[in-house]
C-alpha positions as CSV (number, residue, x, y, z in Angstrom):
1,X,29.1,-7.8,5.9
2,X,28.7,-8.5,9.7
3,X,26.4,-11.3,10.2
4,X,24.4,-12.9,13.0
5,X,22.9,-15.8,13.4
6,X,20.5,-16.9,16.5
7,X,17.9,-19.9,17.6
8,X,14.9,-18.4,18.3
9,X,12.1,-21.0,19.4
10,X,12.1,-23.6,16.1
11,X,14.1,-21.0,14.6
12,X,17.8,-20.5,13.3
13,X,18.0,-16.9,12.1
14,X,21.1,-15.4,10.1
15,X,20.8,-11.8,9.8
16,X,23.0,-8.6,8.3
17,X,23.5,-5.4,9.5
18,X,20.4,-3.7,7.4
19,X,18.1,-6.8,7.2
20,X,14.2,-6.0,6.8
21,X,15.7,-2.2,6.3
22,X,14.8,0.1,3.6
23,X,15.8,3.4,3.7
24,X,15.7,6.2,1.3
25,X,18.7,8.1,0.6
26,X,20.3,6.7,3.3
27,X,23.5,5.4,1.2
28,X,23.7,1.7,1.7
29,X,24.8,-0.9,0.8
30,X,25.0,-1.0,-3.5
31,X,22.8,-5.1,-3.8
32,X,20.4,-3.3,-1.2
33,X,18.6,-4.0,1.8
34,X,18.8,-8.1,3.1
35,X,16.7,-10.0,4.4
36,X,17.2,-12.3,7.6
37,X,17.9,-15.9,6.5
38,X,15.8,-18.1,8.4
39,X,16.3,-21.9,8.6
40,X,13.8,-24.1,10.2
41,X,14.8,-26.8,12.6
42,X,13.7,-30.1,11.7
43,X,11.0,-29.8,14.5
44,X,9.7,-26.7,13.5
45,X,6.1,-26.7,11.6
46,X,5.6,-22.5,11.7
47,X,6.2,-20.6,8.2
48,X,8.0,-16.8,8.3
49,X,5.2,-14.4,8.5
50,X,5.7,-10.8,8.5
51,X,4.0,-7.2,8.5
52,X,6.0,-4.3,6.3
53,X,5.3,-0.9,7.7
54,X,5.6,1.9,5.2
55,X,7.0,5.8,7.0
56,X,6.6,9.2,5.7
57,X,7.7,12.4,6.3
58,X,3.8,13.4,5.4
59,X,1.1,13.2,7.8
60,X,-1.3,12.0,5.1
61,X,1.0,8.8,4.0
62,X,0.9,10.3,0.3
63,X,3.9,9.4,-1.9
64,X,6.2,6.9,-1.7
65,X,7.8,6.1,1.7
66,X,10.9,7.5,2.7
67,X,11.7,4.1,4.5
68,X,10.0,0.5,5.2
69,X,10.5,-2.1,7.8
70,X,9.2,-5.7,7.5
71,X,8.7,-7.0,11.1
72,X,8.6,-10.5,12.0
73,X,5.5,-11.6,13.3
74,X,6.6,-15.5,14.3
75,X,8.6,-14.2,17.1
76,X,5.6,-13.8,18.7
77,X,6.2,-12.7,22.9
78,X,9.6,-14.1,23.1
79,X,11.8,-12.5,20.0
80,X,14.2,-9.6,19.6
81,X,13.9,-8.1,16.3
82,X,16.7,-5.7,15.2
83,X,17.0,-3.4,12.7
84,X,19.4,-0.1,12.4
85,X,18.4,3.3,12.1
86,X,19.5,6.9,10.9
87,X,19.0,7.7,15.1
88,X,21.3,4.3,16.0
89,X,20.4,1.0,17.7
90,X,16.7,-0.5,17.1
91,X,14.6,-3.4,18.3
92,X,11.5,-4.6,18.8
93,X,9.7,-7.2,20.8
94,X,6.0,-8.2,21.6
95,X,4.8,-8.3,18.1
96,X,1.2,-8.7,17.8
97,X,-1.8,-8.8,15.0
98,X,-5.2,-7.3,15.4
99,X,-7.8,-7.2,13.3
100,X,-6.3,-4.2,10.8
101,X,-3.7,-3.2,12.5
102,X,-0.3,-4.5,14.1
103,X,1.1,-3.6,17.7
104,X,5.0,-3.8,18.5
105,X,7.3,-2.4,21.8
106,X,9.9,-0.7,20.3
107,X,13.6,-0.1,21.9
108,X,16.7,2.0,21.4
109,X,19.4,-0.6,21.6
110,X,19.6,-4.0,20.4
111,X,18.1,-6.2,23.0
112,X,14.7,-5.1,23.5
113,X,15.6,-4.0,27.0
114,X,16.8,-0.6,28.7
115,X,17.8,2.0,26.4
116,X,16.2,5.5,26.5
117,X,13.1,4.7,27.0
118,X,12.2,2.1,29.5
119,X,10.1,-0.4,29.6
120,X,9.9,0.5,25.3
121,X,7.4,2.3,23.5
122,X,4.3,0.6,22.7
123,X,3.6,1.0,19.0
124,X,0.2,0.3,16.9
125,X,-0.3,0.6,13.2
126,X,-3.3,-0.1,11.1
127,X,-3.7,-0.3,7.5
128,X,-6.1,3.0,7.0
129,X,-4.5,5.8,8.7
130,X,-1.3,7.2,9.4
131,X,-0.2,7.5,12.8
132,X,2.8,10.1,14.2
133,X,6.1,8.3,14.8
134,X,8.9,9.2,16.4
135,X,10.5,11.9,15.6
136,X,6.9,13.6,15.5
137,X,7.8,14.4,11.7
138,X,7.7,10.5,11.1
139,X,4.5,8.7,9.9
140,X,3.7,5.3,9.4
141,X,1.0,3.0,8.4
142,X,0.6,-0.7,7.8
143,X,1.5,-1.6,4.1
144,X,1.1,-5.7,4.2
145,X,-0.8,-7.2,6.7
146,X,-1.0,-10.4,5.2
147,X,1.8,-11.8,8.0
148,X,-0.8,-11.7,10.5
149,X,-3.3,-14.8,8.7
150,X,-3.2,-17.4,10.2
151,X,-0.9,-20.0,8.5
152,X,-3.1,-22.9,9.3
153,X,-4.1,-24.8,6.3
């Protein structure tokens, strides 16, 4: 398995080609979608939060979804999330929390820049309704929020 690893702020990240990824039907790997590995530096205080979107193939959300994506809310303005897709290359950067929903720029290659859609495609999610995706027969709506709390004891 092809594997990356990156400093990100306080942040040493090792990820795999399908990490945060779960896809139905899509034929993966047999252990399953992985998760990024992510080792703090000794300086580093901040705990791994993160917001899983759920998509469907239904406008109403019903059913189980036909793919998730947990999106990592610690990289705050600066981070280049990356994630493959049935359509190719994926990233994402300007994460942000609101009060129920979570806000994201999405990208078609793997560095949160250029791509087919320049500057990115502003995305925002809440936890009640299910928004239109792209393709248009995609659908998605917040499943965990809970990365968005603030980790302050």
């Amino acid at each position: 398995m092809n594997r990356l690893t990156a400093v990100l702020g306080d942040w040493i990240f090792t990820m795999s080609a399908g990490c945060d990824v779960s896809m139905g039907g899509d034929g993966g790997a047999a252990a399953g979608p992985q998760a990024p590995t992510a080792v703090p530096n000794p300086v580093s205080t901040e705990l791994e939060r993160y917001v899983t979107i759920g998509f469907w193939n239904d406008p109403a959300c019903g059913g189980a979804p036909v793919a998730t994506n947990r999106f990592p809310v610690h990289y705050g303005d600066t981070g280049c999330y990356t994630w493959p897709g049935r359509s190719g290359e994926n990233s994402a950067s300007r994460c942000a929390c609101g009060k129920d929903s979570f806000s994201y720029t999405q990208w078609t290659t793997l560095t949160c820049s250029g791509g087919q859609n320049p500057p990115g495609t502003r995305k925002t999610t809440n936890t009640t309704d299910c928004t239109q995706d792209f393709p248009p027969t995609l659908y998605a709506r917040v499943l965990d929020l809970s990365g968005c709390q603030d980790s302050a004891p």
